[in-house]
C-alpha positions in Angstrom: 40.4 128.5 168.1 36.9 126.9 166.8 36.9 123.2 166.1 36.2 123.6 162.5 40.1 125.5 162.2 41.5 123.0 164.4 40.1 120.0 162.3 40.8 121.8 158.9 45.2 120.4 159.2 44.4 117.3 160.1 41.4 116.7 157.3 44.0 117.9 154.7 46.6 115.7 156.4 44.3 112.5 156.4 42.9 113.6 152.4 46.6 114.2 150.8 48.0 110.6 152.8 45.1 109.2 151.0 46.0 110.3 147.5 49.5 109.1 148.2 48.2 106.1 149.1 45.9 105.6 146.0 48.8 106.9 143.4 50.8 104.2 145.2 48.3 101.5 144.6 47.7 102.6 141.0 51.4 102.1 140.1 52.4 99.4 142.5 49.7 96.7 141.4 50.2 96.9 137.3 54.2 96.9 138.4 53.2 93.6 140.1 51.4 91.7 137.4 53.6 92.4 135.0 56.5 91.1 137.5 54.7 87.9 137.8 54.2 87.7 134.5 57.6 88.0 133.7 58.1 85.5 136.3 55.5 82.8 134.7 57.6 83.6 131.4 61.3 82.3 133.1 59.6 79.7 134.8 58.0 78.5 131.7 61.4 78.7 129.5 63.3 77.1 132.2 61.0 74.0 133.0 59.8 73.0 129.3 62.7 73.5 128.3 61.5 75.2 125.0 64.7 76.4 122.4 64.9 79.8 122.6 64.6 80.2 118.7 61.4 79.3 119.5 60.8 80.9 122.6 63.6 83.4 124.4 63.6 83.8 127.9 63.7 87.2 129.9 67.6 86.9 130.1 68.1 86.5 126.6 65.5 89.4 125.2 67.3 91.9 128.0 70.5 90.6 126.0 68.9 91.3 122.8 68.1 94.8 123.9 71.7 96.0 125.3 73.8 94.1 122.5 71.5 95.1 119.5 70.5 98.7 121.1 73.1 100.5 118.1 70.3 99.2 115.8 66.9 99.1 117.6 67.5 103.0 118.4 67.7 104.7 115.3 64.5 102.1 114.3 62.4 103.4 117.5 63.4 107.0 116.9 62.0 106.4 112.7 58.8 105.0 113.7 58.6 107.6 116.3 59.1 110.8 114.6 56.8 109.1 111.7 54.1 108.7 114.1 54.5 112.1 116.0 54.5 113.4 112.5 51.2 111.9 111.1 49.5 112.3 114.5 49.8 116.0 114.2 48.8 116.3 110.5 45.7 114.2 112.0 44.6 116.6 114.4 45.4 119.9 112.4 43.1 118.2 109.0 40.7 116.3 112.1 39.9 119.7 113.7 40.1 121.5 110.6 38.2 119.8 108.5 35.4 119.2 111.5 34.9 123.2 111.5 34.6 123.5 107.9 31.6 120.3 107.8 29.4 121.8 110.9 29.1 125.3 109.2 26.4 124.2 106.9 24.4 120.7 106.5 25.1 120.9 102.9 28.5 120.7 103.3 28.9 117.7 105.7 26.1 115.8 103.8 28.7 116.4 100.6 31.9 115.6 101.8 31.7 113.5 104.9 30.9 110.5 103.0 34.5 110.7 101.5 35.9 110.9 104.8 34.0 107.8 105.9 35.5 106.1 102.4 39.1 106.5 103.2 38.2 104.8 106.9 36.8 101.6 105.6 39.4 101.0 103.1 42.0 98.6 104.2 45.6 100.7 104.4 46.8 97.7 103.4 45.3 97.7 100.3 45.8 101.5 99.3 49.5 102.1 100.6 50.6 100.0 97.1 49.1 103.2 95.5 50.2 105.7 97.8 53.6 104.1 97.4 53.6 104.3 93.7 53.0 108.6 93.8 54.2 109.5 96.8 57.6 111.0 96.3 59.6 109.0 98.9 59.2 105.9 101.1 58.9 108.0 104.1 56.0 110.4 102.6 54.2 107.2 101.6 54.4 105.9 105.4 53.7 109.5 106.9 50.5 109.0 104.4 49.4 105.8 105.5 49.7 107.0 109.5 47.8 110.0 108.7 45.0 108.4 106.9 44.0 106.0 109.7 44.7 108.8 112.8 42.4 111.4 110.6 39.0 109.8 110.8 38.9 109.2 114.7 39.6 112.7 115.8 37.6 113.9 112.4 34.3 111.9 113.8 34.4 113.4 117.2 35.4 116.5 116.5 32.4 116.6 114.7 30.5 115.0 117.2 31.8 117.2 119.9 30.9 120.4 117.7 27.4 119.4 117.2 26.7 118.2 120.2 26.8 122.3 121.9 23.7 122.7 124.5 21.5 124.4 121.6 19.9 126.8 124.6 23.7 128.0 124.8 23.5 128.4 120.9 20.3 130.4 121.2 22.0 132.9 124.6 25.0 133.6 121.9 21.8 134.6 119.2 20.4 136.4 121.6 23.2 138.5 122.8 24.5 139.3 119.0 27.6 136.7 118.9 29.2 136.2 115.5 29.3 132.5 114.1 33.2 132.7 114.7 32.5 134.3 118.1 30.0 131.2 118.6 32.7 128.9 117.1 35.2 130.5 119.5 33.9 130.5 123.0 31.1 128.2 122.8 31.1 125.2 120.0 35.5 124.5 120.8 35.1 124.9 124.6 32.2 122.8 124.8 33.9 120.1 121.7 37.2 119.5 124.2 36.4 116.4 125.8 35.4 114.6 122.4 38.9 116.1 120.8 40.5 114.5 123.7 39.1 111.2 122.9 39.8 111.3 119.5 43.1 112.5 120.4 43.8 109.2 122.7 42.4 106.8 119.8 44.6 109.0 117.4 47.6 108.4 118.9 47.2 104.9 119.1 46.4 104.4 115.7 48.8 106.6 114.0 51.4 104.2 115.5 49.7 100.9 114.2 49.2 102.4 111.2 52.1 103.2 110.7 54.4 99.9 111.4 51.4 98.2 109.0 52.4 100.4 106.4 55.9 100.0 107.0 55.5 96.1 106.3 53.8 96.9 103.3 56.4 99.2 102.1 59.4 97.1 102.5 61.5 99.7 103.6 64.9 98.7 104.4 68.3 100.3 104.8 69.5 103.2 107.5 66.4 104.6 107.5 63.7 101.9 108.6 61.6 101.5 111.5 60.8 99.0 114.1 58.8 96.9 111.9 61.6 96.3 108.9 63.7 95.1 112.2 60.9 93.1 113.2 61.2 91.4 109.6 64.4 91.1 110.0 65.1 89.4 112.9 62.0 87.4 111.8 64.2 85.8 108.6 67.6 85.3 110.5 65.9 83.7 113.4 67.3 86.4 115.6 64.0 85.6 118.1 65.2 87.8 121.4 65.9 90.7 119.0 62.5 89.9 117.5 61.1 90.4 121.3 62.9 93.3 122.0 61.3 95.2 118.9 58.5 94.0 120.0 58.4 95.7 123.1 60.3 98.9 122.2 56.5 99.0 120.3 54.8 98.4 123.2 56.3 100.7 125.3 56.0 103.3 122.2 52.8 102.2 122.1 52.1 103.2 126.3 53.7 106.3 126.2 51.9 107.7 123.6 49.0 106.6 125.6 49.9 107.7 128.4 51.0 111.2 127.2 47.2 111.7 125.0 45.7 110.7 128.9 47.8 113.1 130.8 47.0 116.1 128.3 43.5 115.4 129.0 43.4 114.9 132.4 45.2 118.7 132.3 42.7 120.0 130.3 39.2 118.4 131.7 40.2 117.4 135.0 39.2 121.2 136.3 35.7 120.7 135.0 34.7 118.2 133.4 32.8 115.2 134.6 34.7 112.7 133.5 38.1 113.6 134.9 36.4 114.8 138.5 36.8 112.9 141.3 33.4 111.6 143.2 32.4 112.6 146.3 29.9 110.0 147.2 
C-alpha cells in the first residue's frame, strides 16, 4: 500500500473533525451572546429595580409566552401565512415580470419606471387606498407585503438576466439557439445567484411589510396578526406579552432568513463562488 492510500483515511478523518468543529463554533458562539445578553437583561431588571410595566424581566416574558400562547399562536400563524403568501406572489410577478422587461430595451425603458414608482412610495401612505378597494382586510395586507417584496427580487432579477457573459450570448447565436432556448439554459442559469439575493431581501421584507401594513389597517378580531397583538398589549400595559410578540417576530423574522440562506446555499453552493469554500 502507497503512502498517498494510506494518508488518504486519515486526511478525510482530520478534514470532516474540522467541519464538525467549525459548525460547532458557528452555533455555539451566537448561542453564547445571546445567553449573556439574556443574562445582562436579568441582571439589569433585578438590580435597578425597574417596574416591569416598564421593563419585564426574562421570567416574566417566558410567563407571557406559556400563559398567553392560546392567543399569540393563531397571531404568528396570520402574519405567517400573510407573509408566505405575498413572498410568493413576489417572486412569481419579480421573475415574471424581469423576463418580460429584458426581451426588448423598449420595453424596460417603458415600464420599469413604474416599478421603481411603487418602491419609493411609502406603504404607509398607499395602504389607506389599497384598504378602501381591496375587497377584504386580509387582501389589502397580502397587497401591501407583496408591493414592498416585488421590487427587490424584480431589480435583480433583472440585473441577474442582463448581466449573461455576452461571449456566452454570442456561442448560443452561433450555434442556432432560440431566444427561449437562450432564456432557458443560459440567461436563468447564469441569473440564480442574483434571484437568490433578491430572494433573501424578499423574505425579509415581505414580513416588515406586512406587520406595517397591519398597523395601518387596524385589523382586529379572530383573525389578526402579531402586530394588532402588539397594539394591544401596548394599550393594556400587558408589557411581557408585548415582548413576547415581539420576539415571536423576531424569530419569524430568523427563520425566514434562515430558510431563503439555506435554499441558496443548496442551489449555488455546487458552483458558485460565493457559496465555495476557499482553499488558500
Amino acid at each position: 500500500m502507497s503512502d498517498e492510500t494510506a494518508a488518504a483515511p486519515l486526511l478525510f478523518k482530520t478534514t470532516a473533525s474540522a467541519r464538525r468543529r467549525n459548525l460547532a463554533l458557528r452555533i455555539s458562539i451566537p448561542l453564547l451572546v445571546i445567553a449573556a445578553l439574556i443574562l445582562i437583561w436579568y441582571a439589569y431588571v433585578k438590580l435597578s429595580g425597574v417596574p416591569p410595566y416598564i421593563l419585564p424581566g426574562p421570567a416574566a416574558v417566558a410567563s407571557a409566552f406559556v400563559t398567553d400562547w392560546g392567543t399569540l399562536a393563531p397571531a404568528l400563524w396570520v402574519t405567517t401565512k400573510i407573509t408566505l403568501m405575498s413572498l410568493m406572489l413576489a417572486l412569481c410577478g419579480g421573475v415574471g415580470f424581469a423576463i418580460f422587461l429584458v426581451q426588448s430595451r423598449w420595453i424596460e425603458l417603458a415600464f420599469y419606471p413604474l416599478a421603481v414608482i411603487l418602491q419609493v412610495t411609502p406603504i404607509v401612505a398607499i395602504s389607506p387606498l389599497i384598504l378602501i378597494y381591496a375587497p377584504s382586510t386580509q387582501v389589502a395586507l397580502l397587497i401591501c407585503a407583496f408591493l414592498v417584496a416585488f421590487f427587490p427580487i424584480l431589480s435583480n432579477m433583472v440585473q441577474g438576466l442582463k448581466s449573461v457573459d455576452h461571449n456566452l450570448i454570442n456561442l448560443f447565436e452561433l450555434y442556432g439557439a432560440s431566444r427561449w432556448q437562450t432564456l432557458l439554459f443560459l440567461k436563468l442559469p447564469a441569473a440564480q445567484p442574483y434571484f437568490m439575493t433578491g430572494l433573501r431581501i424578499g423574505g425579509g421584507l415581505a414580513l416588515i411589510a406586512a406587520v406595517v401594513a397591519e398597523f395601518a389597517a387596524g385589523s382586529a378580531g379572530a383573525g389578526s396578526g402579531l402586530a394588532f397583538r402588539l397594539l394591544e398589549a401596548q394599550y393594556r400595559l400587558n408589557i411581557p406579552r408585548l415582548f413576547a410578540a415581539l420576539l415571536l417576530l423576531s424569530l419569524l423574522g430568523v427563520a425566514i432568513f434562515a430558510v431563503t440562506s439555506f435554499i441558496s446555499w443548496l442551489a449555488l453552493h455546487r458552483w458558485h463562488e460565493s457559496s465555495l469554500k476557499r482553499e488558500n
